[in-house]
C-alpha positions as CSV (number, residue, x, y, z in Angstrom):
1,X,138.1,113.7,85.0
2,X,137.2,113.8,88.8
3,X,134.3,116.0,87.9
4,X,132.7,113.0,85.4
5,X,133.3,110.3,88.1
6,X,132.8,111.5,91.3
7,X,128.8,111.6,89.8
8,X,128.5,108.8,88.4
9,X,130.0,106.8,91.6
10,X,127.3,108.7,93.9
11,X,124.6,108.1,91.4
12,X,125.6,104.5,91.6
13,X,125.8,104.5,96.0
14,X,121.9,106.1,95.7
15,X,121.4,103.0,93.5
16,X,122.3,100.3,95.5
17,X,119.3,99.8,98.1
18,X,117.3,98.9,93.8
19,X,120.8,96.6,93.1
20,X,120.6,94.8,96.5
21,X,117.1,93.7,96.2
22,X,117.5,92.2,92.3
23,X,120.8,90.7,93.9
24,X,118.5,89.1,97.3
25,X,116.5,87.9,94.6
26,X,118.6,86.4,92.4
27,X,120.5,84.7,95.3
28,X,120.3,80.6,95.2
29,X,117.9,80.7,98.2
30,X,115.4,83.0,96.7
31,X,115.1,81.1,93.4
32,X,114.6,78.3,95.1
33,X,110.5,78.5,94.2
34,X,109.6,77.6,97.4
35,X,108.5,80.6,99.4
36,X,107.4,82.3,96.0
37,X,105.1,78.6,95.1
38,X,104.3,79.2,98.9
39,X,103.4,83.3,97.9
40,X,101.4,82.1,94.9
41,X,98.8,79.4,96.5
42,X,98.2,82.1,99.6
43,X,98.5,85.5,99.7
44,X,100.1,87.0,96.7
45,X,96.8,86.5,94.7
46,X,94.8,88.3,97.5
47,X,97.5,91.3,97.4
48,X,98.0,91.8,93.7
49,X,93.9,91.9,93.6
50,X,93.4,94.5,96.3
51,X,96.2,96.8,94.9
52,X,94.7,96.4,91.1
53,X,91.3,97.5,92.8
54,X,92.6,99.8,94.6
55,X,95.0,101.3,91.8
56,X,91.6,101.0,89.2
57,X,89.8,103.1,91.6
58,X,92.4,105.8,92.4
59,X,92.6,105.9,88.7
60,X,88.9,106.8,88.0
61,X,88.8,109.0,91.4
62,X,91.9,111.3,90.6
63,X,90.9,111.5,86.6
64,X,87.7,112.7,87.4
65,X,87.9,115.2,89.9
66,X,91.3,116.6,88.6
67,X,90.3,116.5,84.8
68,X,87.4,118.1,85.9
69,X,88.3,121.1,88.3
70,X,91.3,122.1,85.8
71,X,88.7,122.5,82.9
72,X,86.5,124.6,85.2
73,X,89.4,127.2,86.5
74,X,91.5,127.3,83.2
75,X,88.2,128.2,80.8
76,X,85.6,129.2,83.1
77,X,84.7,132.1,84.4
78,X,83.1,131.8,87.8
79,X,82.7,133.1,91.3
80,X,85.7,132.2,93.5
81,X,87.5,130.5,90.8
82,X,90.6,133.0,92.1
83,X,90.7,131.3,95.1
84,X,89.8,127.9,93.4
85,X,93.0,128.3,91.5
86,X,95.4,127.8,94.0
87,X,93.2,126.3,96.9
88,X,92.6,122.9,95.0
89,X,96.4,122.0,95.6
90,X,95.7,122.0,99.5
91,X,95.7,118.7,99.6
92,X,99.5,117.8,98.7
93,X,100.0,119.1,102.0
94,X,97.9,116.4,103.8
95,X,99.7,113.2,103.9
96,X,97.2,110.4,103.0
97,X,97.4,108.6,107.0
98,X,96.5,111.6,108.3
99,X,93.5,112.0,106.4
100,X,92.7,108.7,107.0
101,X,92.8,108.8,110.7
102,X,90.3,112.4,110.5
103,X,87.6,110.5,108.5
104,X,87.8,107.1,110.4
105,X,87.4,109.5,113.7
106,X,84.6,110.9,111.6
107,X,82.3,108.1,110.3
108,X,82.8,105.5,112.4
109,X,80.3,103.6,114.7
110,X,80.9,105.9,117.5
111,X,82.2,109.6,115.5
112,X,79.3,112.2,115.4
113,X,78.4,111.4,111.8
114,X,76.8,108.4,113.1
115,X,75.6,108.9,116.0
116,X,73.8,112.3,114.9
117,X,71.7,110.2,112.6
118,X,71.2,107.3,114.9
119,X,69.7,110.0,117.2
120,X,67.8,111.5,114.4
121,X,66.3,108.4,112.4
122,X,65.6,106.9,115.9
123,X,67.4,103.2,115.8
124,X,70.4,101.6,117.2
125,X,72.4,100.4,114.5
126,X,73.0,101.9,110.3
127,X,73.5,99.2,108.2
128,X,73.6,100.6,105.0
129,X,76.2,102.8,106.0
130,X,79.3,102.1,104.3
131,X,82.6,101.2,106.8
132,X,85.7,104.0,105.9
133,X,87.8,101.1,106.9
134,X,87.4,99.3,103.6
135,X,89.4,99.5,100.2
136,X,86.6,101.7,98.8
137,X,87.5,104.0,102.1
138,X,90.5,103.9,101.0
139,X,90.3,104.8,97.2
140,X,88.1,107.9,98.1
141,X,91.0,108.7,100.8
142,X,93.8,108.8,98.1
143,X,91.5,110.3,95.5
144,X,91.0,112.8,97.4
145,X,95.0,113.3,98.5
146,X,96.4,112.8,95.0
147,X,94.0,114.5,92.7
148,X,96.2,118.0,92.6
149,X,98.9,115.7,90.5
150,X,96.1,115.8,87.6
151,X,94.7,119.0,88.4
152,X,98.2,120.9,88.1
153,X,99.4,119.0,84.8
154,X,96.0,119.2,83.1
155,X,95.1,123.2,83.9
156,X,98.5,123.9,82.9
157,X,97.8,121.8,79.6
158,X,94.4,123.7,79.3
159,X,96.3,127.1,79.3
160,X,98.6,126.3,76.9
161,X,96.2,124.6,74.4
162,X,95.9,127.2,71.0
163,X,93.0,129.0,71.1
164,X,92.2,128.7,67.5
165,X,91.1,125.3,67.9
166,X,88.4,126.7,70.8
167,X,87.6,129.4,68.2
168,X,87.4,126.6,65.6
169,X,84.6,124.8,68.2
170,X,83.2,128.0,69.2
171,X,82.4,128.9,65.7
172,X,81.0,125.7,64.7
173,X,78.7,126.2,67.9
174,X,80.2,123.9,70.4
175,X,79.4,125.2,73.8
176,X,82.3,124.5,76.5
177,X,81.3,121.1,77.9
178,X,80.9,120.3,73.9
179,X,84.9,121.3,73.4
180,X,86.0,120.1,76.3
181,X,85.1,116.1,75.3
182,X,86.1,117.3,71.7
183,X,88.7,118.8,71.8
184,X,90.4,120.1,75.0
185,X,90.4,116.7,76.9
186,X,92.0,115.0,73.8
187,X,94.8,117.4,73.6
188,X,95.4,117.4,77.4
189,X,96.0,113.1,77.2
190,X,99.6,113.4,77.8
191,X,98.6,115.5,80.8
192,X,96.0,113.2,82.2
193,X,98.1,109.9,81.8
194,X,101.2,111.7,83.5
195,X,99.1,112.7,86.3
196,X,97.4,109.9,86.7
197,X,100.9,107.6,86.4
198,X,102.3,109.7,89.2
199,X,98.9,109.4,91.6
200,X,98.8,105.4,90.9
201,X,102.7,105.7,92.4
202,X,102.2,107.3,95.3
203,X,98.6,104.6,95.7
204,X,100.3,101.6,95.2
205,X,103.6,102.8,97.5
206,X,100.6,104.0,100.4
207,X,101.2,101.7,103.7
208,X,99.9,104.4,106.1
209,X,96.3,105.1,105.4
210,X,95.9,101.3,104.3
211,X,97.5,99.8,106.9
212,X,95.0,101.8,109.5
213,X,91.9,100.5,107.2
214,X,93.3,97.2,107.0
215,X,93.8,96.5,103.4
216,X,95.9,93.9,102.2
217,X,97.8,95.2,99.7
218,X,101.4,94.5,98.1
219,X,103.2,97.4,100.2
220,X,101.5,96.0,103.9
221,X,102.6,92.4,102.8
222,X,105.8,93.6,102.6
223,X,106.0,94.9,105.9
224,X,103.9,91.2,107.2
225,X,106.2,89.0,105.2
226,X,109.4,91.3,107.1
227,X,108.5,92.4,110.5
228,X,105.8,90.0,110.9
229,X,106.5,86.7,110.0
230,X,110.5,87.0,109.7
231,X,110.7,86.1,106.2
232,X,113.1,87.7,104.6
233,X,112.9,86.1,101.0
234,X,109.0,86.3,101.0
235,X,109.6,90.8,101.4
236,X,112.5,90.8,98.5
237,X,109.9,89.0,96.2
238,X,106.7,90.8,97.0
239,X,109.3,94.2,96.8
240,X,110.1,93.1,93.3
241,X,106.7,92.9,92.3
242,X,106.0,96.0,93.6
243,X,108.8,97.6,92.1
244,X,107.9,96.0,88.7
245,X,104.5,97.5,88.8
246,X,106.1,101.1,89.5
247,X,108.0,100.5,86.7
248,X,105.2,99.1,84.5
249,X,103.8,102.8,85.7
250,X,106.6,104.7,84.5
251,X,106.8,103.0,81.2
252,X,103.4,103.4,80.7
253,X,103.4,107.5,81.3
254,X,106.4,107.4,79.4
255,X,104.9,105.7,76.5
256,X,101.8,108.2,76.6
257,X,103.6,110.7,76.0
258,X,106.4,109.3,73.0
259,X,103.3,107.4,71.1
260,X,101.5,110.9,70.4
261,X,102.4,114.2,69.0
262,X,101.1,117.5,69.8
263,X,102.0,121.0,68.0
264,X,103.7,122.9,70.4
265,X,102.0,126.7,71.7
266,X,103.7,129.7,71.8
267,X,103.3,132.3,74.5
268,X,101.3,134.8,72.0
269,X,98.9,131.4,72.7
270,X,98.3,131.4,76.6
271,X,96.0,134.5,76.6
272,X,92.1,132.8,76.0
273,X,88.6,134.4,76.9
274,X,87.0,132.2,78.8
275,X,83.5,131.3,79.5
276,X,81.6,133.3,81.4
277,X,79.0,131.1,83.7
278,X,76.1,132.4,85.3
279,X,73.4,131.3,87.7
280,X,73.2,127.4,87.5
281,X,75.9,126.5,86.0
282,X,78.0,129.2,87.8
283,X,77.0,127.0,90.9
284,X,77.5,123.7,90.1
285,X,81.1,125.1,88.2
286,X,81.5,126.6,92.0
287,X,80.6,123.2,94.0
288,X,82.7,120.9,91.7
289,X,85.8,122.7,92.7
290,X,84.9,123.4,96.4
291,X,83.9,119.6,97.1
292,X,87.6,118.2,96.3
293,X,89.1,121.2,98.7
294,X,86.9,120.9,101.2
295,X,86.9,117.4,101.6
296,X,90.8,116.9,100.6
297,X,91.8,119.4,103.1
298,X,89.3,122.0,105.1
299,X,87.2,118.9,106.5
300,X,90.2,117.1,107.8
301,X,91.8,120.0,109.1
302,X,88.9,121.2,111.1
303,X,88.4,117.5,112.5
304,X,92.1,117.1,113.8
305,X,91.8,120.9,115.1
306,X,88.9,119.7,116.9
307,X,90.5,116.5,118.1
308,X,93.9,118.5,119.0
309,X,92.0,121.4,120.8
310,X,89.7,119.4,123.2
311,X,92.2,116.4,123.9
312,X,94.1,116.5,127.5
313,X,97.1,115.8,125.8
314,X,98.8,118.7,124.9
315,X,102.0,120.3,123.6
316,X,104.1,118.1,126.1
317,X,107.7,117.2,126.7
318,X,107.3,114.0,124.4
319,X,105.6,116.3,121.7
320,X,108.9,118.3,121.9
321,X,111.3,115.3,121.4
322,X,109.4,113.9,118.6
323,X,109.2,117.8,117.0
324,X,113.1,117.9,117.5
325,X,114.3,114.1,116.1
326,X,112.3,115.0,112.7
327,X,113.1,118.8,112.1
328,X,116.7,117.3,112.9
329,X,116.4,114.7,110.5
330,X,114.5,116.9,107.6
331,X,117.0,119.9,108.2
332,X,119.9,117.2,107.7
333,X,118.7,115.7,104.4
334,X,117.3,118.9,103.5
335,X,120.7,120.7,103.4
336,X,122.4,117.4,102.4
337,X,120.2,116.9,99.7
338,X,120.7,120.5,98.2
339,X,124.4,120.2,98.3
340,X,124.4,116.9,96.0
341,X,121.9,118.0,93.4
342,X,123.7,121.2,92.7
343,X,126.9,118.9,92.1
344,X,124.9,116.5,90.2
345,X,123.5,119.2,88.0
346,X,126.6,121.6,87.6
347,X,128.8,118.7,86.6
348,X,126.2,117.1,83.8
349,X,125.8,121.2,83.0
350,X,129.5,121.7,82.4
351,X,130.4,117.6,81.1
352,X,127.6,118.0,78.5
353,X,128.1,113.9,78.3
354,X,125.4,111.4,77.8
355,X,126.9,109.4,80.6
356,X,126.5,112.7,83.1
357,X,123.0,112.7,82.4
358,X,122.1,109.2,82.6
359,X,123.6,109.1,86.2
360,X,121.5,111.9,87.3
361,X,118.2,110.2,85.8
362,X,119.2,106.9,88.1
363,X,119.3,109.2,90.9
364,X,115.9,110.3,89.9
365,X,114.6,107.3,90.0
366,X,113.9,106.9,93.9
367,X,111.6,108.7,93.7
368,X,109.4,106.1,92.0
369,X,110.3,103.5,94.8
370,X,108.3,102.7,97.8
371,X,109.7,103.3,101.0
372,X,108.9,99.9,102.0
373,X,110.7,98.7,98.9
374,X,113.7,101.2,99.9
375,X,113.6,99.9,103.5
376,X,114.0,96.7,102.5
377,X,116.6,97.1,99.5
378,X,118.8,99.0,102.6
379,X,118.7,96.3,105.0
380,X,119.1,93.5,102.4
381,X,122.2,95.6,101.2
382,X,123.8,95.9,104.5
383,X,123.0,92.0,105.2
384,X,125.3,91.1,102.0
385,X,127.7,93.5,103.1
386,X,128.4,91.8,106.2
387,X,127.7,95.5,108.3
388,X,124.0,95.3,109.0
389,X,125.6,95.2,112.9
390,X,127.6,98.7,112.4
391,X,124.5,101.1,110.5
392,X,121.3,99.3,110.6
393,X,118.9,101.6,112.9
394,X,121.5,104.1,112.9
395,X,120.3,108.0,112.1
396,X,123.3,108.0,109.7
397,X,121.2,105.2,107.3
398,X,118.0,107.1,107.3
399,X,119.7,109.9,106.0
400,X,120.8,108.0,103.5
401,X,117.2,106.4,102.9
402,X,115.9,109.7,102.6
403,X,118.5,110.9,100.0
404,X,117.7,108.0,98.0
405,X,114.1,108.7,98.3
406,X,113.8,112.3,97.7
407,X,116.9,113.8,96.1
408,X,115.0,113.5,92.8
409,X,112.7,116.3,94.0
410,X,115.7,118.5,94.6
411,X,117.7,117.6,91.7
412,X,114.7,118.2,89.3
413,X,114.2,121.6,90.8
414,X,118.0,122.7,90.7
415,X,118.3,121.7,87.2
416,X,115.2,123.3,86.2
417,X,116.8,126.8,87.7
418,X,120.2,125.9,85.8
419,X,118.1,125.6,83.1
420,X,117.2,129.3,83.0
421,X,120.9,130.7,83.3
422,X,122.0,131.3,79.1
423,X,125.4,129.2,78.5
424,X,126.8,132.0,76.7
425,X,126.9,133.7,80.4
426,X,128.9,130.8,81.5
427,X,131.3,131.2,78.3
428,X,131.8,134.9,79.2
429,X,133.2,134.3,82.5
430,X,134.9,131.6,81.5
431,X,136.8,133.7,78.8
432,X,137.6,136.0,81.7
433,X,139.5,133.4,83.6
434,X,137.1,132.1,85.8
435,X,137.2,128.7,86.8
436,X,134.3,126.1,87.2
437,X,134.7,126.1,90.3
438,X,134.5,129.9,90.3
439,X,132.0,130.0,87.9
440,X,129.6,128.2,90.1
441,X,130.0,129.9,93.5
442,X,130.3,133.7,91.8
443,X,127.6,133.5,89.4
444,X,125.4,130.2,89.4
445,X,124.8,130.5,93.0
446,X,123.7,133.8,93.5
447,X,121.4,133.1,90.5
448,X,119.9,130.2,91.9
449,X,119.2,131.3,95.5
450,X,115.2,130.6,94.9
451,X,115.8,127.1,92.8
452,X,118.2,125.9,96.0
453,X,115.2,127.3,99.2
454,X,112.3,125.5,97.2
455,X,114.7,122.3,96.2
456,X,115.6,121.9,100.1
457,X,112.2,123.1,101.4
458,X,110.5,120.3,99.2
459,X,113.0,117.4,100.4
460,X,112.3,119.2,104.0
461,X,108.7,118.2,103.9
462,X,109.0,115.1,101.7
463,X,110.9,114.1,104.9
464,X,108.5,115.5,107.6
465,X,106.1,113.0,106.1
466,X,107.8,109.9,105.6
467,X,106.7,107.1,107.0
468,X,107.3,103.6,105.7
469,X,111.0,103.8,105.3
470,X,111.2,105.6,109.0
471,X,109.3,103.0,110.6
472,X,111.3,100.3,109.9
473,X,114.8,101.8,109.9
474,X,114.7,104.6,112.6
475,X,117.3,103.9,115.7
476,X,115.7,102.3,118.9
477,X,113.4,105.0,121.0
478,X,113.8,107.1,118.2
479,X,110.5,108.5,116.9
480,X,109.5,111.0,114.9
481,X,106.0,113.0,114.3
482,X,104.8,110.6,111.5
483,X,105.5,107.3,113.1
484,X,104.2,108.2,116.3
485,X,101.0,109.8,114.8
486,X,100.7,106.0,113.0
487,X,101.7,104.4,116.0
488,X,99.0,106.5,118.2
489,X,96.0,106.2,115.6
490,X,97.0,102.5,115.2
491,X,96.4,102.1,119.3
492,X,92.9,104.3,118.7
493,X,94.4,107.2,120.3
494,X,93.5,110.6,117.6
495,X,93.2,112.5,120.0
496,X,97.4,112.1,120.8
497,X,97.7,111.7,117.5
498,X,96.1,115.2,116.5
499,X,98.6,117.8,117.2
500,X,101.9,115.5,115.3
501,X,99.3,115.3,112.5
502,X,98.3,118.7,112.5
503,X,102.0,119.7,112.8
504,X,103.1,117.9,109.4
505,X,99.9,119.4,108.0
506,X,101.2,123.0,108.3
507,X,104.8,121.5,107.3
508,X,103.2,120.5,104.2
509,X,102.2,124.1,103.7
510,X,105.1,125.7,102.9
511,X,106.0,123.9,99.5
512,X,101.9,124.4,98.6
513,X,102.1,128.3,98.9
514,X,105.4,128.5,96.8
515,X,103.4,126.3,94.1
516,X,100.1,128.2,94.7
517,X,102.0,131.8,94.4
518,X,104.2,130.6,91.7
519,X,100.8,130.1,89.7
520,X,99.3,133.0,90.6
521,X,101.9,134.6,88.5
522,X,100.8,133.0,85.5
């Protein structure tokens, strides 16, 4: 009995931060209309706008350029599509702020870009030369940081597609950009639109990279209506619009996927010839994958190396601290956060109940909300409770933000390693005498050594590069690397900024090169 409740309660306590906003909002004084009437006539028109634009253009950006490069590697044939393969996931280890702050650096008035070709076209002044710090800035900055979710769903749906339907367009004489429209891009639409739903997530939930370009959108007028002007009420309502249009998200990849049916390929299926390019198109096959990587990931990389490497500021005492406060934090959640979603998943494994399962699917679900939401769920939460005094700002509440954030990623990766142990292994031992209890310390343990490093190194890094949620609930004079890299670039100081940056840059490495070798296995 304790092993169906004790879940279920801790699903519920990752839950509440969600719980305490729809309470906030349901309270008399938010449903008052005021503040929202108020909302309505002045900024909440101008927010929901820029985030549609910016979430329309995200959507064409990622599509595109993911669609497009997962074609090219899965059926094509073409010099340094090897390295291509795994090289085009770079970018999920650059978090979008940081790229941000590299390319503002970059093609600004004053970064060499500009002044090279002020110097070479003789005037004083570009014009025409469009400003980063813009919401078209910033849908080519999260295009280019969130285009791997597409790329990674859609090559893997490109694989698996049967090859008798590419014989089928072979034979009638359909060349391969002739069965990709077709066929191939039809069959991956599930693909596409869960890729897609998971980039427009992580767009609409952004506050770093457009907070530094100075777009308006529903996240930063969370943080305005909160820290800026004090209004409580006006941050609950804008978070539950925000938190609406995740959801809206969600039900929308959800429904992609339920609406449509697809037959189902076999492994004898995976093996496919594919095209062999030469000369032109072998090129422009080569430069359509290399543009995403480089600009995703070498180009910003080189430019905060650059920044890091000729700054006076080096590797100093404060550099230290701020190196210390996050590994402590990410180590903490890291190890706390492996520890539940083995728990979580070896008690739905051994329940086998409906309910087990539907707790660990509301744990998964913070994933899908904001950090600034989450911030602002916590501290409404520990208003109502009447202890906002006792944990607010306290390192023991952004643990607990961070295990409501990110123990989906954990969870999802323990049970996917569960997955692959046989039952009737757990029937044999348990026909021996063993306990469960036993059971999972004797045999599921040592079986899942791999599933529980890459669950806690993926919450590790997920934590490294946190930013919303930190900002607004870390203790006093306690910063970590990606709040003082925002707070540096925000005071126009990259230069400080560059080695925190680069820092969660090679953090973000470590989950890449598990993905990029576990594909290389394929």
């Amino acid at each position: 009995m304790r092993l169906r409740l004790t879940p279920i309660l801790l699903s519920l306590i990752l839950a509440l931060p969600i719980l305490g906003i729809f309470a906030a909002l349901l309270s008399p004084q938010s449903t008052s209309g005021d503040v929202l009437s108020h909302l309505i006539n002045t900024v909440l028109p101008s927010y929901a706008g820029t985030t549609l634009l910016l979430a329309i253009g995200v959507a064409i950006g990622v599509a595109s350029m993911g669609i497009i490069t997962a074609w090219l590697v899965a059926t094509c044939d073409f010099p340094g599509k090897r390295i291509y393969e795994w090289a085009l996931i770079l970018p999920l280890a650059m978090p979008t702020y940081v790229m941000a702050y590299a390319y503002t650096d970059f093609f600004q008035f004053s970064g060499p870009v500009q002044s090279f070709l002020r110097d070479l076209l003789g005037v004083s002044r570009l014009n025409w030369f469009p400003d980063p710090r813009s919401v078209w800035g910033a849908v080519c900055i999260l295009s280019l940081a969130l285009y791997p979710y597409v790329y990674l769903l859609c090559r893997t749906a490109f694989l698996e597609r049967s090859p008798r339907l590419m014989d089928a367009a072979r034979t009638l004489g359909a060349g391969p950009w002739s069965a990709f429209w077709q066929v191939a891009l039809p069959m991956a639409r599930p693909a596409t639109m869960a890729g897609v739903a998971l980039a427009l997530m992580e767009a609409v939930a952004d506050y770093g990279a457009v907070s530094y370009f100075g777009v308006q959108t529903m996240t930063t007028g969370i943080y305005r209506a909160w820290l800026g002007m004090g209004d409580r009420i006006a941050a609950v309502q804008l978070s539950a619009a925000l938190l609406g249009v995740i959801f809206l998200l969600l039900m929308i990849e959800h429904a992609s996927r339920r609406q449509m049916r697809f037959a189902a390929t076999g492994q004898r299926f995976r093996q496919i010839m594919p095209w062999r390019l030469t000369g032109r198109k072998a090129f422009w096959a080569s430069l359509a994958c290399a543009l995403p990587m480089f600009f995703g990931f070498i180009l910003p990389v080189i430019i905060m190396a650059y920044l890091a490497l000729t700054s006076e500021e080096a590797l100093n005492a404060r550099y230290w601290s701020w190196l210390a406060n996050t590994l402590t934090l990410s180590t903490v959640t890291a190890i706390l956060a492996v520890v539940i979603a083995v728990w979580l998943a070896y008690s739905a494994r051994m329940a086998r109940g409906g309910l087990q399962l539907l707790a660990n699917r509301m744990v998964s679900l913070g994933y899908a909300v904001p950090g600034a939401v989450l911030a602002v769920g916590i501290l409404i939460l520990l208003a109502q409770l009447d202890i906002a005094w006792l944990l607010s700002g306290s390192f023991f509440i952004l643990i607990y933000a961070y295990l409501t954030r990110f123990l989906s990623s954990g969870l999802q990766t323990v049970e996917a390693g569960l997955s692959k142990i046989t039952p009737s292994m757990d029937a044999s031992a348990m026909s021996l005498g063993s306990g469960k209890l036993e059971l999972l310390t004797k045999i599921h343990l040592p079986l899942l050594r791999r599933s529980l490093l890459t669950a806690g190194l993926l919450v590790f890094v997920d934590v490294m590069k946190e930013l919303p949620a930190t900002l607004v609930l870390r203790p006093f004079n306690f910063d970590t690397l990606a709040v003082i890299t925002f707070q540096l670039a925000s005071d126009e100081r990259l230069a400080e900024a560059a080695w925190p940056a680069l820092t969660i840059v090679l953090a973000g490495l470590i989950p890449v090169v598990i993905l990029s070798r576990a594909m290389s296995k394929d």
